[in-house]
C-alpha positions in Angstrom: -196.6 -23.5 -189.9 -199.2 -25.0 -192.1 -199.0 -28.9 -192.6 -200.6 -28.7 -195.7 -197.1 -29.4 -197.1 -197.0 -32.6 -195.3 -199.0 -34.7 -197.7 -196.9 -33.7 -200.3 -193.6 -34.9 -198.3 -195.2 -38.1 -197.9 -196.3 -38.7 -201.2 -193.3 -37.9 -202.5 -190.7 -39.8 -199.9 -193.2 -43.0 -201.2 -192.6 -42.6 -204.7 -189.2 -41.8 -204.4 -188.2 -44.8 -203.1 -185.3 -44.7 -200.7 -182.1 -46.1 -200.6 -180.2 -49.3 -198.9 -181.4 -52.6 -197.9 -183.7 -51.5 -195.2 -185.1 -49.0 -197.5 -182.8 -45.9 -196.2 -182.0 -42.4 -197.6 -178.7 -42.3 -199.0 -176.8 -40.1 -201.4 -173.7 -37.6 -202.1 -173.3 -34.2 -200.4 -173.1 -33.5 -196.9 -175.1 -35.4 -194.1 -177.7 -33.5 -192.2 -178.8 -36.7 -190.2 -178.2 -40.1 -190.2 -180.6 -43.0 -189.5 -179.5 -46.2 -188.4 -176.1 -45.3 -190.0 -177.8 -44.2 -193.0 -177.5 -40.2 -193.7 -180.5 -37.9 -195.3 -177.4 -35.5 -197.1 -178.3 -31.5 -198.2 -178.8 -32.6 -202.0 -181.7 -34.7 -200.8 -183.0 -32.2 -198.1 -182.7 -29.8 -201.1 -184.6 -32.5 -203.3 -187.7 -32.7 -201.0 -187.9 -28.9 -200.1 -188.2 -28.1 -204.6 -191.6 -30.4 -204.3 -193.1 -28.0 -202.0 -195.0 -25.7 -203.7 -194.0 -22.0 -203.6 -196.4 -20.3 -201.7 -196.4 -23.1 -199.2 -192.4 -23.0 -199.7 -192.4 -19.5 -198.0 -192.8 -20.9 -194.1 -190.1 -23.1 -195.1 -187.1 -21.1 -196.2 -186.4 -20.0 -193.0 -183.3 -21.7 -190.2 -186.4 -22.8 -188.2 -188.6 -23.8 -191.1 -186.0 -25.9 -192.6 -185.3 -27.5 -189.2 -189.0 -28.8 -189.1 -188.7 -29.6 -192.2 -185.8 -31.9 -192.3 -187.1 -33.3 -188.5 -190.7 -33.9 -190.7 -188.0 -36.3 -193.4 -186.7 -38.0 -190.3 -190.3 -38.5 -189.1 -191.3 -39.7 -192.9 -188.5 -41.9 -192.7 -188.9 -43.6 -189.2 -192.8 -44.0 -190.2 -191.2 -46.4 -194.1 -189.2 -48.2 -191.7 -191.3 -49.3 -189.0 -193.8 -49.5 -192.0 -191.4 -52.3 -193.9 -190.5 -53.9 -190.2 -194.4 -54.7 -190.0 -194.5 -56.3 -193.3 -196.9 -53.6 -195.1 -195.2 -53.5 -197.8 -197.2 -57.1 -198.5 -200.2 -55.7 -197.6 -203.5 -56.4 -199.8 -204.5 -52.6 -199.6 -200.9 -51.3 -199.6 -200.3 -53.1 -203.0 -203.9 -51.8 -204.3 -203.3 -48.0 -203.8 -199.1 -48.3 -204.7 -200.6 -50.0 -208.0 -203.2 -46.8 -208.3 -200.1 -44.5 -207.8 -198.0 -46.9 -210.3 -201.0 -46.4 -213.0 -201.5 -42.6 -212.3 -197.7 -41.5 -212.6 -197.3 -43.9 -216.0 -200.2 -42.1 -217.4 -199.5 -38.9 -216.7 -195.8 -39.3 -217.8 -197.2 -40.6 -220.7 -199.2 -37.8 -221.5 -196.6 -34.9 -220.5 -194.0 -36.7 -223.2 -196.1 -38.6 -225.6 -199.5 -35.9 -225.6 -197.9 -32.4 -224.4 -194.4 -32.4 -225.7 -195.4 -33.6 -229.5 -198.7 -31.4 -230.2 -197.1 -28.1 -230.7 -198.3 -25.9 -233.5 -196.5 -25.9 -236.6 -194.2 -22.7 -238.0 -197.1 -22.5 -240.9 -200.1 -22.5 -238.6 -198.1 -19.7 -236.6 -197.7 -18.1 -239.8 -201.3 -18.2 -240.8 -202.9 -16.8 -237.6 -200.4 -14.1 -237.6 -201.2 -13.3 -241.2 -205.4 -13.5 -240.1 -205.4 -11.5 -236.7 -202.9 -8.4 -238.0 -205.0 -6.5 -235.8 -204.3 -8.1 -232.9 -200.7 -7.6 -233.1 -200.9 -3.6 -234.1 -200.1 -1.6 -231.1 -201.7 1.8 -230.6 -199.8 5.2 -230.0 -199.1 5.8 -226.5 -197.4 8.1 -224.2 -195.7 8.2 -220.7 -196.7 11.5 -218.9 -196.8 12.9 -215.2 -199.6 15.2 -214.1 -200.4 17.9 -211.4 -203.9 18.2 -210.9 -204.5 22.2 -209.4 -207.8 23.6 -207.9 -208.4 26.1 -210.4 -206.9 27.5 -214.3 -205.2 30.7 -211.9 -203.7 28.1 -210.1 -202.4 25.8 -212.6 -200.8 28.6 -214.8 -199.0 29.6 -211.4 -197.6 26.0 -210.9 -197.1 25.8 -214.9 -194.6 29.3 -214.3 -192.8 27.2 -211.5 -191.9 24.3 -213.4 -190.8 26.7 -216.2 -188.4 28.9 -213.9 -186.9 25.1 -213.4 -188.7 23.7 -210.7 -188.7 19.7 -211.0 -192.2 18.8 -212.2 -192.0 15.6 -210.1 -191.6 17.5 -207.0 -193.8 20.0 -207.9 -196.8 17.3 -208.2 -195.7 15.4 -205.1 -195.9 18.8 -202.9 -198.8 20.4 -204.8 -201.0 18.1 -206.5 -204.4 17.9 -205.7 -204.8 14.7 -206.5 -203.5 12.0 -203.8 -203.4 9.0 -206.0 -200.5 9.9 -208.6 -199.0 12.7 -205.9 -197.9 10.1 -204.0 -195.7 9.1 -207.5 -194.9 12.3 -208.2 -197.8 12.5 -210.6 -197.2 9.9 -213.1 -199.4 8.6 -214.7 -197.9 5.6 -216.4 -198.4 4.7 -220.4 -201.8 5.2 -222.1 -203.2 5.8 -225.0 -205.4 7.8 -226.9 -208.3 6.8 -226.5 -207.7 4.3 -223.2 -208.5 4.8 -219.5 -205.6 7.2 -218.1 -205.5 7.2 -214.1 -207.1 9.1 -212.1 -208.7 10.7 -214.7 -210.9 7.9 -217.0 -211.4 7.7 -220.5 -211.0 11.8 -221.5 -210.7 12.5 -225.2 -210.4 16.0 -224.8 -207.5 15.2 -222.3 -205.6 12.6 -224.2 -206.2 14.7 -227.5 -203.9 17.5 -225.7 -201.3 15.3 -224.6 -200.9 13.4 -227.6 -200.5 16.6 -229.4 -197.1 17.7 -226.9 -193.5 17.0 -228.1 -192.0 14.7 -225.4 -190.2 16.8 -222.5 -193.4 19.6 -223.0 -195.5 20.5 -220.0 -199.0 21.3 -221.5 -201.3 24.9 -221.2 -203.5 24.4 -218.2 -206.4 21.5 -219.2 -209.9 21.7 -218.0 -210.8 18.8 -216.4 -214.4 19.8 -215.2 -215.5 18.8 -211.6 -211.9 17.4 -211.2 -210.0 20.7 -211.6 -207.1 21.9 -213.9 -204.4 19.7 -214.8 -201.1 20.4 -216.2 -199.3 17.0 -218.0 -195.3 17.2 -218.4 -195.2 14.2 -221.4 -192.1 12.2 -220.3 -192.2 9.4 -223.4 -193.6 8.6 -226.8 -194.0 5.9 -228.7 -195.7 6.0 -232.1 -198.2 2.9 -233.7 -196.6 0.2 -235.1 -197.2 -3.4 -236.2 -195.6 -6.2 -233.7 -193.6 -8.5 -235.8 -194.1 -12.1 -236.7 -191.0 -12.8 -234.6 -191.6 -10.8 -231.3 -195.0 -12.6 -231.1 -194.5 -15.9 -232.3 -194.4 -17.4 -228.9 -197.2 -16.0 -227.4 -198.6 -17.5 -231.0 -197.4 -20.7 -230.1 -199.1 -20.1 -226.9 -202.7 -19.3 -228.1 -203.5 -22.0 -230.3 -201.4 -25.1 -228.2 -204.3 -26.1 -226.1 -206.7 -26.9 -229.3 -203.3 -28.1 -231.0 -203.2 -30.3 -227.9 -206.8 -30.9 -227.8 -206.8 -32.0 -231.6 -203.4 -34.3 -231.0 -204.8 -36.2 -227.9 -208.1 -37.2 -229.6 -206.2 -38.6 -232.6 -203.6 -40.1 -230.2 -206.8 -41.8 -228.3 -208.6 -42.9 -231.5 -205.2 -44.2 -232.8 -205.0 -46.4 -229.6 -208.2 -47.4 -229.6 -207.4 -49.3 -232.7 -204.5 -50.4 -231.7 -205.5 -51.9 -228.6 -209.2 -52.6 -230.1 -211.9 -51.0 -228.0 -215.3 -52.4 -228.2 -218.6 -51.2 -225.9 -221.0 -54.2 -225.1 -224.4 -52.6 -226.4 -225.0 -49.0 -224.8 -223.5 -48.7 -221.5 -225.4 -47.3 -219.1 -228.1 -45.4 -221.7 -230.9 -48.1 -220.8 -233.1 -46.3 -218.7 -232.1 -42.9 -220.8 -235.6 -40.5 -220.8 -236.0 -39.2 -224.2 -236.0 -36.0 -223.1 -232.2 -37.1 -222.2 -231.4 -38.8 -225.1 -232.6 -35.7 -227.3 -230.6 -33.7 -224.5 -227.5 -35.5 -225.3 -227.9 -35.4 -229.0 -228.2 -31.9 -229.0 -224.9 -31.1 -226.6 -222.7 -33.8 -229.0 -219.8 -32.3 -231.3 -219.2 -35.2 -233.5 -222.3 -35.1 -236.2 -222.5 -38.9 -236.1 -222.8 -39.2 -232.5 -225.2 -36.6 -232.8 -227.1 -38.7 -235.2 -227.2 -42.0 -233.1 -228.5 -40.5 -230.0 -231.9 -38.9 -232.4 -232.0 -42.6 -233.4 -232.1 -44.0 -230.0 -235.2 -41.2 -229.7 -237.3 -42.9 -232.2 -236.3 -46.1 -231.7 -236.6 -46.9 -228.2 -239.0 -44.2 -227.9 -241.1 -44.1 -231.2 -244.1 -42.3 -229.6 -242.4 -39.7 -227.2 -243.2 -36.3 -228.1 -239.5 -35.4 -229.1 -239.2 -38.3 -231.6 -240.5 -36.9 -234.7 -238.2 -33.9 -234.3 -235.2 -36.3 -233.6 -236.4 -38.2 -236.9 -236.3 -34.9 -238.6 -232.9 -34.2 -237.2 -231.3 -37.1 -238.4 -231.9 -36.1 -242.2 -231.1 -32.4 -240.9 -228.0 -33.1 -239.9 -227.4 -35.3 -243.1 -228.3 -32.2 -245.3 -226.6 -29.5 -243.8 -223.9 -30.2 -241.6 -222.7 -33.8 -243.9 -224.0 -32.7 -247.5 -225.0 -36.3 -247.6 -227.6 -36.5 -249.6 -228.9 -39.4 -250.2 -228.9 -40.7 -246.1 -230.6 -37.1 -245.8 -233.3 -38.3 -248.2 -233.2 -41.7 -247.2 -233.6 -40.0 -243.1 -236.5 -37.5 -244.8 -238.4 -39.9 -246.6 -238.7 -42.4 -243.2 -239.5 -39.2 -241.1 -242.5 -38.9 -243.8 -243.6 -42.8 -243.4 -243.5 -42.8 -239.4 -244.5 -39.1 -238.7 -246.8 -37.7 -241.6 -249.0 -35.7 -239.3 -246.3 -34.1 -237.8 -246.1 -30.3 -237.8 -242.7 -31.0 -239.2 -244.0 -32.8 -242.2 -244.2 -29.9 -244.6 -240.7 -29.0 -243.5 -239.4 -32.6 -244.1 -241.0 -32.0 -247.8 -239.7 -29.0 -248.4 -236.2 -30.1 -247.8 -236.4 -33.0 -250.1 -237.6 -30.8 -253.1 -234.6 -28.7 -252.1 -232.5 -32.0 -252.1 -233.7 -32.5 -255.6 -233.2 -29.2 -256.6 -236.9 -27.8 -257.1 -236.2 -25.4 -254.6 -240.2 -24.4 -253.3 -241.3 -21.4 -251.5 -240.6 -21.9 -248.2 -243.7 -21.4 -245.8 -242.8 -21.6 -242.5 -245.0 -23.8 -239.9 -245.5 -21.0 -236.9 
């Protein structure tokens, strides 16, 4: 058996606590084993066996498995004891990491019922993407068919007279089909749909143009299938296009757009407690010995346009004469001008790009862009 589990079981018998003076499991239900007069009952066995993942569960459900499992709680529990008994619990590292566990379970609790469990989307933004993505939501024709694939058109009209004299087709592709694949399932062939990848057979136009043309219950003329052979198709199921409605997809809705939902909430949450608790960096942590070729780097990968904008600043000021500074100068009124339709920091950002670079290659640019600022609106000539 793999003791992977057994991390888990010791985490969790720690941060469960257990019960009596001495620290002892305790509880209702019947006792599996007692310990110093203290019993380990089935609800608790039951308790500790739910924490174990599933697929590391499996080894476990087993008379045996459970047996080394509860004999693993004993062990967990003689271990606390002897652990108390040798006064660890007053331990300088003991109190560091239970302080670490404290800190981790408060936050992540916090998060599951503060974060996760109030940033759902609403019923209107529901409405609204269902109302934008229609298309996603329209489901194609389809059928449900069986096939026998035969060697040649001779034979295929031969098995075709079969299933007509009342032959099951099912049987009839199971015994004769040439093909091994959807023999072995009596030929079928599952849904598809008109023009989507059928098995065994690919994407076949020709093919799927045939079947979708048969009445449900109809075993097709022979179909040429090229290299493959013949096929004949006995259509079992049909089910024509239709549009899902808002209420059979609203949960896989909800789904979809809850992790930026969640995104969105937990940024406001953190900027909300930010202020509340008042967060304040001392200078630029950490940024000193920043290259500019990093500082340009990280001004380029930041979302937030402001951020964007300080890091180009840090370029030109800490770094006035690297070669990426009069392009972070001209990025600053960039990003002023098109992403913040601010125009006057754009022109204020232009205007000192033109004072501290004018023999830039960017300088006709930065002109260009004021004029357009302005309204004048030049011929653009570009710089390559």
């Amino acid at each position: 058996m793999s003791k992977a589990w057994i991390p888990i079981l010791l985490l969790g018998l720690a941060l469960a606590g257990c019960g009596g003076e001495e620290g002892a499991v305790t509880g209702d239900g019947d006792e599996l084993v007692t310990i110093g007069g203290d019993a380990i009952t089935e609800a608790e066995f039951e308790a500790e066996l739910s924490r174990v993942p599933p697929f590391q569960r499996r080894d476990l459900e087993t008379p045996q498995g459970k047996r080394r499992f509860l004999d693993r709680m004993v062990e967990m529990e003689l271990l606390h004891r002897a652990a108390l008994d040798a006064g660890l619990e007053d331990d300088e590292a003991v109190q560091t990491e239970l302080e670490q566990a404290r800190r981790q379970i408060l936050i992540r609790q916090y998060y599951k019922q503060r974060i996760e469990t109030e940033a759902q989307p609403t019923e209107a933004a529901i409405d609204d993407y269902y109302a934008d993505h229609q298309s996603e939501f329209a489901v194609a024709e389809r059928v449900r068919a069986r096939m026998i694939l035969a060697e040649d058109e001779h034979a295929a009209r031969s098995l075709a007279e079969r299933a007509a004299a009342g032959e099951d087709f099912a049987v009839l592709a199971r015994n004769e089909s040439r093909d091994g694949a959807t023999a072995a399932e009596d030929g079928n062939l599952g849904w598809f749909t008109r023009d989507g990848y059928v098995r065994s057979i690919g994407v076949n136009e020709d093919f799927t143009d045939a079947v979708f043309d048969m009445a449900p219950g109809a075993v097709s003329e022979p179909i040429d299938l090229g290299d493959k052979g013949w096929a004949l198709v006995l259509v079992e199921e049909k089910e024509a296009a239709r549009q899902k409605p808002l209420d059979e997809v609203r949960g896989d809705i909800a789904r979809r757009l809850a992790p930026k939902v969640r995104e969105d909430f937990y940024k406001e949450r953190i900027e909300e407690l930010k202020e509340t608790y008042g967060v304040t960096y001392v200078g630029d942590p950490f940024m000193a010995d920043a290259t500019p070729e990093q500082l340009f780097q990280l001004a380029q990968d930041a979302k937030d346009p402001l951020e964007r904008i300080a890091y180009y600043r840090q370029v030109v000021e800490r770094h006035p004469d690297a070669d990426q500074a009069d392009r972070a100068m001209f990025m600053v009124g960039f990003v002023y001008s098109e992403e913040m339709q601010d125009t006057t920091r754009a022109q204020e950002a232009y205007n000192e790009f033109l004072r501290r670079y004018p023999e830039s290659d960017l300088a006709k640019d930065a002109r260009y862009m004021l004029d357009a600022l302005e309204g004048l609106e030049p011929p653009f000539e570009s710089t390559d």
